[in-house]
N, C-alpha and C positions, 0 to 999 in steps of 0.2 A: 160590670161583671165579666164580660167578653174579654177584655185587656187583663184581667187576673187569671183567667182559663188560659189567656192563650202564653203569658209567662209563666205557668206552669208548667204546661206543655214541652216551653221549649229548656227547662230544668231539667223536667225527664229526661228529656230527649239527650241534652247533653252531657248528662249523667250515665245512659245510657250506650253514648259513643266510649267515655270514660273507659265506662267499665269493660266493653268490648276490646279496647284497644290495648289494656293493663293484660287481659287474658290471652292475647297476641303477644304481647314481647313476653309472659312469662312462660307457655306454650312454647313459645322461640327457646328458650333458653335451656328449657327442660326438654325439650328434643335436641339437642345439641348434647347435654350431657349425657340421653341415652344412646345418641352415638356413639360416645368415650366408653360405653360398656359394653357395647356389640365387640363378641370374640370376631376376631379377624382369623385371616385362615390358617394361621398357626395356632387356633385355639385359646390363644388371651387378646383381648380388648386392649386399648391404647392406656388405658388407665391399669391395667394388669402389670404393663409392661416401665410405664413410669413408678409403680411401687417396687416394683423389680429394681429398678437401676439406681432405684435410690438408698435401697435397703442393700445392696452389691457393696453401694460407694460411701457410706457411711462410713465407716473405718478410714477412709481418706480424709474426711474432710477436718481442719485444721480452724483455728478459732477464728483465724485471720480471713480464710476462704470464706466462713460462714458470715463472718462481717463485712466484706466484699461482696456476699449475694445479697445481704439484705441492703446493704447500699444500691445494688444493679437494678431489686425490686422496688425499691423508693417512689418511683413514680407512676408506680399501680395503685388506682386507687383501694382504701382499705380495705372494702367490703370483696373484693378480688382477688388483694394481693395474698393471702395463702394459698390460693389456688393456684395462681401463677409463681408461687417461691416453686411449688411442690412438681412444678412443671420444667420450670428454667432447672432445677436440682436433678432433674431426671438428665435432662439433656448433657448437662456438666457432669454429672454421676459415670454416663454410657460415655462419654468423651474418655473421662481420666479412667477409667478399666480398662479399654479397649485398647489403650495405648499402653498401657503396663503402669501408670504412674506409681507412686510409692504414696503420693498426695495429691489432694487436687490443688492446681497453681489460680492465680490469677491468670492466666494466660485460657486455662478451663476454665472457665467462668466467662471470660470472654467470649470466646468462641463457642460457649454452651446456652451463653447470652440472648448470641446474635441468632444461634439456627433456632432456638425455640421460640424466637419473636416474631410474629405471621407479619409478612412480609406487608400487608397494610400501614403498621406501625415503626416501620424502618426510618423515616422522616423524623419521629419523635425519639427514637432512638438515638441515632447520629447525635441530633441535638445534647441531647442525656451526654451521651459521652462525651463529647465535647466541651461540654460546662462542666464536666469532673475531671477535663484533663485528662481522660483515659485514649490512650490508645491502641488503636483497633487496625492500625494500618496495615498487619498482617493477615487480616480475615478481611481484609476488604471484598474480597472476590467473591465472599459468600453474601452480602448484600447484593452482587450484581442477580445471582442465577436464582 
């Protein structure tokens, strides 16, 4: 009877790490996105301001650009990746306005790519591009800083 108590016990117990640890990374996750909602000190939130550049740059974007991004976000997995389109589009969005474009290029999309990729992920980026033949030898410099 001792031997069935005591692997009981340690079922709880490690059901009970489970559970502790699932409410840790979801906790994580869900304070990171109420980050993205704190106004900053010009009064919109990071998330304000990526609806902003995206709803600016939509008129720019062209069938080709859009098919070009969803190629760029290809290797986000799926349960992420319309978060991350919605992000990398922002950054490509604020690129081709700020410069006057008439469209967004491939060349925006590259360099809207690379600055809205947290720099943890720039190893698997490079790779990315490099298996798609894309070049990026113009924005190198922004991997470096």
């Amino acid at each position: 009877m001792g031997n069935v108590h005591n692997g009981f016990m340690y079922f709880i117990l490690f059901w009970a790490v489970v559970l502790v640890v699932s409410m840790a990374i979801g906790g994580y996750f869900m304070f990171r996105k109420f980050l993205k909602i704190m106004p900053k000190q010009d009064g919109m939130s990071k998330l304000d301001w990526q609806n902003y550049w995206v709803e600016k740059s939509r008129p720019l974007w062209t069938e080709e650009s859009k098919a070009f991004l969803d190629l760029l976000v290809s290797p986000v997995p799926k349960p992420f990746r319309d978060i991350a389109k919605h992000s990398i589009a922002a950054e490509i969005g604020k690129i081709a306005v700020e410069s006057g474009a008439s469209e967004v290029t491939r060349e925006h999309c590259i360099e809207g790519y690379i600055k809205a990729t947290p720099r943890r992920d720039y190893r698997s980026l490079i790779s990315f591009l490099d298996k798609h033949g894309i070049d990026y030898s113009p924005y190198r410099h922004l991997l470096k800083s």
